[in-house]
LUMMAR-998206 format. One record per residue (C-alpha): residue number from 1; x, y, z. Coordinates in pm, whole numbers, plus 32768, in hexadecimal, padded with zeros to 4 digits. Layout:
% LUMMAR-998206
num:NUM&x:X&y:Y&z:Z;
...
% end
This chain:
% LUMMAR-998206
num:1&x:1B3A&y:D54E&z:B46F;
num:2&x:1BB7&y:D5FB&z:B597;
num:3&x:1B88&y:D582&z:B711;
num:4&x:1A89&y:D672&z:B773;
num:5&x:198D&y:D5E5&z:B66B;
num:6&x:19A9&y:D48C&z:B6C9;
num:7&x:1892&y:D3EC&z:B743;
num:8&x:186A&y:D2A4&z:B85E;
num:9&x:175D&y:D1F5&z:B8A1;
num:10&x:1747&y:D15B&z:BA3A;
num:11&x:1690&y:D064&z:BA98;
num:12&x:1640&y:D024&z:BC09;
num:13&x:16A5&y:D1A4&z:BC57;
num:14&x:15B6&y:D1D8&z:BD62;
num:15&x:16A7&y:D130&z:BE7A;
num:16&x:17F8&y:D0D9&z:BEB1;
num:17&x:18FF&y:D095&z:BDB2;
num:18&x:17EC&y:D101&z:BC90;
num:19&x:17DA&y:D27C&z:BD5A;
num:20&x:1948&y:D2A7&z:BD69;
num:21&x:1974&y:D23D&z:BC17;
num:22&x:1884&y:D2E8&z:BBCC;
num:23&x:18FF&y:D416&z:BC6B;
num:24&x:1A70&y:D40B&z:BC08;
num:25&x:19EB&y:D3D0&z:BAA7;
num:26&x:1973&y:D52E&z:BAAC;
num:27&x:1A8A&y:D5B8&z:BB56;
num:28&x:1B77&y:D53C&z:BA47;
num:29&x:1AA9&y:D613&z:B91F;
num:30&x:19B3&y:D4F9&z:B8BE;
num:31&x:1833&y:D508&z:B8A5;
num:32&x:1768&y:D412&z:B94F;
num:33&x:166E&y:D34C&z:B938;
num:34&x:15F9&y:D2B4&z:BAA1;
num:35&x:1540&y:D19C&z:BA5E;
num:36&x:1478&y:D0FA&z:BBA2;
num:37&x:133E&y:D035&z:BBD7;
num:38&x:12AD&y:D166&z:BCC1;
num:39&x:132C&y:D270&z:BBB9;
num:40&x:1380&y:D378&z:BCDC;
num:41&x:1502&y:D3A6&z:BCCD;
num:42&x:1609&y:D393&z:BDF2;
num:43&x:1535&y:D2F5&z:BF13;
num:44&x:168B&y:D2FB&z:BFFD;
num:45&x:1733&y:D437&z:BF9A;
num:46&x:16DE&y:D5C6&z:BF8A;
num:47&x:1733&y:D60A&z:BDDA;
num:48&x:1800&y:D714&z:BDAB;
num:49&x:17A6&y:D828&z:BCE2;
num:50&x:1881&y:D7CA&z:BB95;
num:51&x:17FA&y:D657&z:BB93;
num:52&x:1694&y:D6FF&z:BB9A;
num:53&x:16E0&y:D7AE&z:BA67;
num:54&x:177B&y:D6A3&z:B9A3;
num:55&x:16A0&y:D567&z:BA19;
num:56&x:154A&y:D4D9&z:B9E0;
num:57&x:1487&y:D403&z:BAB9;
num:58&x:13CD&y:D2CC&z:B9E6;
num:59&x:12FA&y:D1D2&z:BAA6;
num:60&x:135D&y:D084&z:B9F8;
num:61&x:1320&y:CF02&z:BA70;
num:62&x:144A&y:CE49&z:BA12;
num:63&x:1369&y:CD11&z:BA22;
num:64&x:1282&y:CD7C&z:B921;
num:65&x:1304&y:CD76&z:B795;
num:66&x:11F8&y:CE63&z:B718;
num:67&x:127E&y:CF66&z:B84C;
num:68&x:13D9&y:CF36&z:B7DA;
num:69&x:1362&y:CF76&z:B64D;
num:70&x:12B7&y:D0C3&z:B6A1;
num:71&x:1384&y:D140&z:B7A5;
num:72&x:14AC&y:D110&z:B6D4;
num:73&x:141D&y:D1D4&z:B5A2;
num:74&x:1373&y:D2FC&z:B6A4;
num:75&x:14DD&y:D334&z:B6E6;
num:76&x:1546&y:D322&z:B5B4;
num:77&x:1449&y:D3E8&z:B547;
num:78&x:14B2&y:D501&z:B663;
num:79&x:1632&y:D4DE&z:B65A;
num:80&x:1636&y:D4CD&z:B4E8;
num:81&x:1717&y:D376&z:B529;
num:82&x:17B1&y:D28A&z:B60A;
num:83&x:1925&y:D22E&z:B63A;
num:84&x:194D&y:D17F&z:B76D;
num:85&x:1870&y:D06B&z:B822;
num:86&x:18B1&y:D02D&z:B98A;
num:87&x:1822&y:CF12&z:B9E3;
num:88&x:17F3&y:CF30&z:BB6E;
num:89&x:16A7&y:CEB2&z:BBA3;
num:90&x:1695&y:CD56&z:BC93;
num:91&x:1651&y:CC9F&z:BDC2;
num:92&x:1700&y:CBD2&z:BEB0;
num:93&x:1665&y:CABE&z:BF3F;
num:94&x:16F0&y:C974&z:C01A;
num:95&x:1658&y:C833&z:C0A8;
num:96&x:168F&y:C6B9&z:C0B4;
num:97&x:168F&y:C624&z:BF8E;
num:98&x:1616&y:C500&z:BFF8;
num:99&x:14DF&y:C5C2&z:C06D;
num:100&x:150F&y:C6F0&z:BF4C;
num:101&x:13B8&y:C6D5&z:BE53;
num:102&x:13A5&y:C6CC&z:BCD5;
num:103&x:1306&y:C80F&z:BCEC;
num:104&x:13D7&y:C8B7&z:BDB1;
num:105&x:1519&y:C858&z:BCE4;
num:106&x:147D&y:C8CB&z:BBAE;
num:107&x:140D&y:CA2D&z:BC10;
num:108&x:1559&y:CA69&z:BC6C;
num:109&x:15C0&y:CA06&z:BB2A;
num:110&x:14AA&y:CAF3&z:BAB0;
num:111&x:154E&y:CBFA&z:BB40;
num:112&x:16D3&y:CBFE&z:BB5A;
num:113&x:171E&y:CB2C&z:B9F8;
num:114&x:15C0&y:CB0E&z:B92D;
num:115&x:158F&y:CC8D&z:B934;
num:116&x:16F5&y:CCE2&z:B90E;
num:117&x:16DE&y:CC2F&z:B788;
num:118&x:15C3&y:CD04&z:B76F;
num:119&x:161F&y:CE16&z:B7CA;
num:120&x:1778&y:CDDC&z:B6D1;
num:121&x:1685&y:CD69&z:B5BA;
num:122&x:15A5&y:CE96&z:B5C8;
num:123&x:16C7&y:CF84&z:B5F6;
num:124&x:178C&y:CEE7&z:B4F8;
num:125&x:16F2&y:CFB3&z:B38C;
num:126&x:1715&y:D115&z:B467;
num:127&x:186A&y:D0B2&z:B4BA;
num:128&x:18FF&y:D036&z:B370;
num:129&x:187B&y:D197&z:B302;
num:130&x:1971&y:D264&z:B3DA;
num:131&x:1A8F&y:D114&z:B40F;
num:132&x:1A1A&y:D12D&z:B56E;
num:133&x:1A7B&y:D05F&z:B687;
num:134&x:19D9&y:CF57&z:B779;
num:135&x:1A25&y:CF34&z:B8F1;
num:136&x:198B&y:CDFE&z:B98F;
num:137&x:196F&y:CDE8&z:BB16;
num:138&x:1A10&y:CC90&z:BB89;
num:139&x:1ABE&y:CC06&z:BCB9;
num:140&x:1BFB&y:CB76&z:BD36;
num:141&x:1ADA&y:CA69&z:BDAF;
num:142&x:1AF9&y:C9D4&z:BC65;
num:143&x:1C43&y:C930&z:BC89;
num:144&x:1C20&y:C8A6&z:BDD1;
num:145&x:1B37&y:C7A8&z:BE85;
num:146&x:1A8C&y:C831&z:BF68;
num:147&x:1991&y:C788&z:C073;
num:148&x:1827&y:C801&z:C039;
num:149&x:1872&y:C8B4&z:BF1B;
num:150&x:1837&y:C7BB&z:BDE8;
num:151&x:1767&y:C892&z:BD25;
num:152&x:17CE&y:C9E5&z:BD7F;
num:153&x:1963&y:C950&z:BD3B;
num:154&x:1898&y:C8B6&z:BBFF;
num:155&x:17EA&y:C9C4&z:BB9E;
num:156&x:1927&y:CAF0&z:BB99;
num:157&x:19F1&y:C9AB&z:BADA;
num:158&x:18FB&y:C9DC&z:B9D4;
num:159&x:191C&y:CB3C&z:B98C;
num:160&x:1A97&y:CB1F&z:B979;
num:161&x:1A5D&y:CA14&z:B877;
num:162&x:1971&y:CAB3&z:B7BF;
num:163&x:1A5C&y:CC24&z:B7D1;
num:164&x:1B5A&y:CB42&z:B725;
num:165&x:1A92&y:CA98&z:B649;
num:166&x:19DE&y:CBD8&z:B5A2;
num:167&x:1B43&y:CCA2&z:B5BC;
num:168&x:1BAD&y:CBAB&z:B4B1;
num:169&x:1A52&y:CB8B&z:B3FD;
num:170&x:1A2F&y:CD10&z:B3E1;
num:171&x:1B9C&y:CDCA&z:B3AC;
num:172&x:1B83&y:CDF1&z:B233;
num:173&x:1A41&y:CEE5&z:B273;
num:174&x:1B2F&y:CFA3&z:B386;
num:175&x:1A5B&y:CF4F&z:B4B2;
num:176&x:1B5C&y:CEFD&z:B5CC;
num:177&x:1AD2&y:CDEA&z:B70F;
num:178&x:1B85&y:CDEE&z:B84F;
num:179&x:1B44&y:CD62&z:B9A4;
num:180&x:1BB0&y:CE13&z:BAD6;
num:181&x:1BAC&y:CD1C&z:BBF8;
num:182&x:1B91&y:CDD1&z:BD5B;
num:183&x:1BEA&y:CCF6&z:BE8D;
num:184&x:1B56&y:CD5E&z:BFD9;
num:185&x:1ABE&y:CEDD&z:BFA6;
num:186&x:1A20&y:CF86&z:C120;
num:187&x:18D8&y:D01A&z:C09C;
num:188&x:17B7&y:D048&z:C180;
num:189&x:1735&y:CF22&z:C0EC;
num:190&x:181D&y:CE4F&z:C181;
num:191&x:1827&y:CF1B&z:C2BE;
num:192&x:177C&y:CDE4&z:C37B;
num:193&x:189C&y:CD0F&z:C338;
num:194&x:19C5&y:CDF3&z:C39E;
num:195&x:18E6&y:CE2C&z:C4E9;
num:196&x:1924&y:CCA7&z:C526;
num:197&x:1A72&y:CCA0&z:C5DB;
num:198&x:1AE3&y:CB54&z:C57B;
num:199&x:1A90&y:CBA5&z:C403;
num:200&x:1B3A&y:CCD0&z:C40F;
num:201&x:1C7F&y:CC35&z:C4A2;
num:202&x:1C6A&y:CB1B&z:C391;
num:203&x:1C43&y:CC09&z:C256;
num:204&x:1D44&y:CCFC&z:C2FF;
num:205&x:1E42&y:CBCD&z:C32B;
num:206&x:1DFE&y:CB5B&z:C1B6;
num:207&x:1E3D&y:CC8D&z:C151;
num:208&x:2004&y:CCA8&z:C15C;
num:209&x:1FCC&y:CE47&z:C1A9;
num:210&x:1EAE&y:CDE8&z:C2A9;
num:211&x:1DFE&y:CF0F&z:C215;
num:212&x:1CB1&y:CED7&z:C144;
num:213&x:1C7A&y:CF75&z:C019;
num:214&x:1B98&y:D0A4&z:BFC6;
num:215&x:1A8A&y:D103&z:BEE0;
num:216&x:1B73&y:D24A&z:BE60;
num:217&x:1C82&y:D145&z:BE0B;
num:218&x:1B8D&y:D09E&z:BD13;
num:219&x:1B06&y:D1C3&z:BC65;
num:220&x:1C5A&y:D245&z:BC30;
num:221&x:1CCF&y:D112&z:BB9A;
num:222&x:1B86&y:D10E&z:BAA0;
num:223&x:1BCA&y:D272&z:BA5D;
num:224&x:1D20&y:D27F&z:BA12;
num:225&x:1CEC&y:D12D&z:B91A;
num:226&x:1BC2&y:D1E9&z:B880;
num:227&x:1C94&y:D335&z:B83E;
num:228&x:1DAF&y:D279&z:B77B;
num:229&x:1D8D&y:D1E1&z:B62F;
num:230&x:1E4B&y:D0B5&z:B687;
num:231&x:1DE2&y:D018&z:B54D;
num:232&x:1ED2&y:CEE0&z:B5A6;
num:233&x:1E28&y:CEBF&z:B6FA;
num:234&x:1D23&y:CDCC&z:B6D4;
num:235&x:1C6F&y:CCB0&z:B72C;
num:236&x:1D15&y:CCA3&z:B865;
num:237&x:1CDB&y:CC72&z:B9C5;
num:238&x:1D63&y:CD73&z:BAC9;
num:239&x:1D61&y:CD19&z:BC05;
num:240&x:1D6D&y:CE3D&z:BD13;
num:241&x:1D7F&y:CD65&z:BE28;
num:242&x:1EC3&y:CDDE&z:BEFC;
num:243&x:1F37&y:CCA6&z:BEE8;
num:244&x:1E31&y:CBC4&z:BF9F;
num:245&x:1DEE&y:CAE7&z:BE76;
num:246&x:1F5B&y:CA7C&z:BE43;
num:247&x:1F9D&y:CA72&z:BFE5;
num:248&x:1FFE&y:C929&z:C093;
% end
């Protein structure tokens, strides 16, 4: 199966990260699925003409199993198959957890881990079809403690685990789970942060370039793991994080 057939399903493309990797995705040969809860494409970004040929706008709740089920075969049924599931879609979210509710701890949960497994689980027959791989969104959050951030830092923990656990559960049928873990990314939805000087100056000192990372960076990474069949690569973590995890 050559490159040009391949086909990758992103979730969250509408934005951010998702839109590059989206984006890049297409520039590398691959057809794409762009999978967001509006179902209208790049929201932050003009597409170029190529991507317009090769990709395919679906409008998908990741919070909703049933969406998942027939969104997953509609592109299936389009494509012809699926060989790559990016896993973008999330939220970040951050208060006391003294003060933090049951409720809001478990949609977030809902969201960045819960719908992850189901997105893997539902992807999971279409991918053991073509040995296809799975590329799960976490963050270099999930090693560190981090004040505010107990479920968000619990949430991206979880879908490292889980990468590992269903790497191990699933390579005899070919399907492939890794986790790429991106450490500060400037997207317009973080541009409120970076605005705050004495945020900025923090991230920018944790950070031993002093330069944040960018969405392109990302997509690049996904792209160029997606393009190779590593077939020994799996069930790790990658952390793409220029070195603000490890920095002390």
């Amino acid at each position: 199966m050559n490159e040009k057939s391949r086909v990758a399903i992103v979730t969250g493309a509408s934005r951010g990260i998702g839109s590059v990797t989206a984006a890049v995705l297409a520039a590398k040969g691959f057809r794409v699925a762009n999978l967001s809860r509006k179902g209208i494409g790049p929201e932050d970004r003009v597409r170029g003409t190529e991507e317009a040929r090769v990709s395919v706008d679906f409008a998908c709740d990741i919070t909703d199993d049933q969406a998942i089920q027939s969104t997953f075969k509609a592109v299936k049924a389009h494509f012809g198959q699926i060989d790559v599931l990016v896993n973008n879609a999330g939220q970040h979210d951050e208060g006391k957890s003294s003060e933090y509710s049951t409720d809001a701890f478990d949609a977030l949960m809902r969201v960045n881990s819960t719908a992850v497994f189901v997105a893997c689980r539902e992807a999971f027959p279409y991918l053991a079809e073509t040995r296809g791989l799975i590329i799960n969104m976490g963050s270099y959050y999930d090693k560190l403690g981090v004040r505010f951030h107990a479920a968000y830092c619990a949430s991206k923990a979880a879908v490292a685990a889980m990468s590992r656990c269903l790497a191990v559960e699933w390579a005899k049928s070919g399907v492939r789970v890794l986790t790429i873990a991106p450490g500060f990314i400037g997207t317009d939805l973080n541009q409120s942060h970076m605005s705050n000087d004495r945020f900025r100056d923090f991230i920018t000192r944790r950070i031993p370039s002093g330069v944040i990372g960018k969405p392109e960076e990302v997509g690049a990474l996904i792209a160029a793991v997606a393009s190779e069949n590593l077939h020994f690569l799996n069930g790790e973590t990658i952390y793409l994080d220029g070195g603000q995890g490890m920095n002390h």
